[in-house]
Residue, then its C-alpha position, 0 to 999 in steps of 0.5 A: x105248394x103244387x106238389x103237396x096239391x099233387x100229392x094230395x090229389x094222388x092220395x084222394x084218387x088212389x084211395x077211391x080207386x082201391x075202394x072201387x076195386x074188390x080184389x085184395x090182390x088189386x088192392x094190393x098192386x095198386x098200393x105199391x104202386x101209388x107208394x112206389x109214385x109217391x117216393x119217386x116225387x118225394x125224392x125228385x122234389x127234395x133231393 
């Protein structure tokens, strides 16, 4: 249950982060990066 929280949490703050940030090339880094932490728990909670 905490890691869906976790999750969550790191959805909502991800997407607040990229609409305060007007760069398109920001934007994009910051996705990457928050998809590339989001794989990282996926694979470390259900391998």
């Amino acid at each position: 249950m905490t890691y869906y929280i976790l999750v969550l949490l790191a959805i909502v703050a991800g997407v607040f982060v990229v609409k305060k940030i007007t760069s398109c090339l920001i934007k994009s880094i910051l996705s990457i990066a928050i998809i590339a932490i989001l794989v990282f728990l996926w694979f470390v909670y259900f391998s």
